[in-house]
N, C-alpha and C positions, 0 to 999 in steps of 0.2 A: 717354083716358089710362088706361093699367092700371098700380097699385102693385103693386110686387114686393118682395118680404118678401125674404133671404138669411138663413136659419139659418145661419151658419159660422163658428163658433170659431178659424179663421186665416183673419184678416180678408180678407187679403192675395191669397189665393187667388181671391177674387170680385170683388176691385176693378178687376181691367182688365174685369169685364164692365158697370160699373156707369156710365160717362161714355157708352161706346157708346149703353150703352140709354137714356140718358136721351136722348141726342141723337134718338134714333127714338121719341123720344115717352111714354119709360115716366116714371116715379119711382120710385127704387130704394131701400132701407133693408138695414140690417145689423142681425142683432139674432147675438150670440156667443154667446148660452146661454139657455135655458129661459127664464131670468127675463123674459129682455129679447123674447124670440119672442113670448111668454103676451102680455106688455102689448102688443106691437103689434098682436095678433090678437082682443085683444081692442078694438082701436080700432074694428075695425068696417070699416076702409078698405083692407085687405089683399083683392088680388085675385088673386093669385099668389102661390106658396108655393116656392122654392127650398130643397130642406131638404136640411142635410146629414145623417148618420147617427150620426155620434160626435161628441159635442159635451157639456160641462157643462150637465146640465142644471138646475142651481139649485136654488131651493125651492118652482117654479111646480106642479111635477107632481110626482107619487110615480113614483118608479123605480128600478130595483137601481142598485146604485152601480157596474156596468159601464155604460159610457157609451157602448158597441155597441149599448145599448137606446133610448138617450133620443131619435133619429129616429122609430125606430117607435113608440112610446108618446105620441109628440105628435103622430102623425099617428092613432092613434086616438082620442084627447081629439077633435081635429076632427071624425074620422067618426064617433063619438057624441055631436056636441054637446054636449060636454060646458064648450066654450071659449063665452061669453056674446058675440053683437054677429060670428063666426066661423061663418061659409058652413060649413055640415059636407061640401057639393060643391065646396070650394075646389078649382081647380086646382094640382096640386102635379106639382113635377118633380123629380126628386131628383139632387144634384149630387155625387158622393162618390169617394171612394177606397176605401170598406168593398169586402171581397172577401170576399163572406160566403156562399153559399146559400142559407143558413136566414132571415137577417136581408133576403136580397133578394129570396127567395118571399114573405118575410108581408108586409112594405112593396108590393110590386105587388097584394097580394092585398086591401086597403086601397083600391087604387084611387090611381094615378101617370098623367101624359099620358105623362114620359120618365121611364128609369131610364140615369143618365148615367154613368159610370165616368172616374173621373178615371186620367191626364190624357184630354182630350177634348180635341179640334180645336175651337178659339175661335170659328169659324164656325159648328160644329155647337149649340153655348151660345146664340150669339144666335138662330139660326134657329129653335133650340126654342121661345122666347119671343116673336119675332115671329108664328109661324103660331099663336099664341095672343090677341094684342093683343086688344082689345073695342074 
């Protein structure tokens, strides 16, 4: 079984992909903002990383208070280790609507399996995280 983590602040947007995946074997979690991302990645049990890119990010991480940041600043907290009990080679996919350049060069450049552009074909969502399973 592989856990999947969802960073994303409208919840709603990931929930038709969370029953699918459970049915094929995943366990899936939400976390809506930094605070709640930090504590589950800090559980240790997170094997998949769905991250969105704008999202509140709390008071888990330091980060400018535009929130176009706090994707990419949590995904290097993980590639420096800097998240305790958190794979710094976590698998992450990112699932967003950011239409950025800058923000979608540094995030690939971090290291991503997918860089997914909302909206996305619902097929294309699960496939990405099945040719991933463990």
């Amino acid at each position: 079984m592989s856990n999947i983590l969802f960073v994303e602040d409208e919840q709603h947007s990931v929930n038709r992909y969370v029953s699918p995946l459970e049915r094929r074997g995943f366990s899936c979690a939400i976390a809506k903002n930094g605070d709640e991302a930090f504590a589950w990645l800090k559980s240790g049990t997170i094997e998949v990383l769905s991250l969105d890119i704008m999202f509140d990010p709390g008071r888990a991480f330091e980060v400018s208070s535009d929130t176009l940041w706090a994707g990419v600043r949590l995904l290097e907290l993980i590639r420096q280790a800097q998240i305790p009990k958190c794979d710094p080679e976590l698998k992450v996919v990112v699932l967003t609507a950011v239409e950025n350049p800058v923000v979608e060069d540094k995030i690939k450049k971090l290291g991503v399996i997918e860089y997914l552009k909302k909206p996305v074909a619902f097929e294309k969502v699960i496939a990405t995280f099945m040719n991933m399973k463990s």
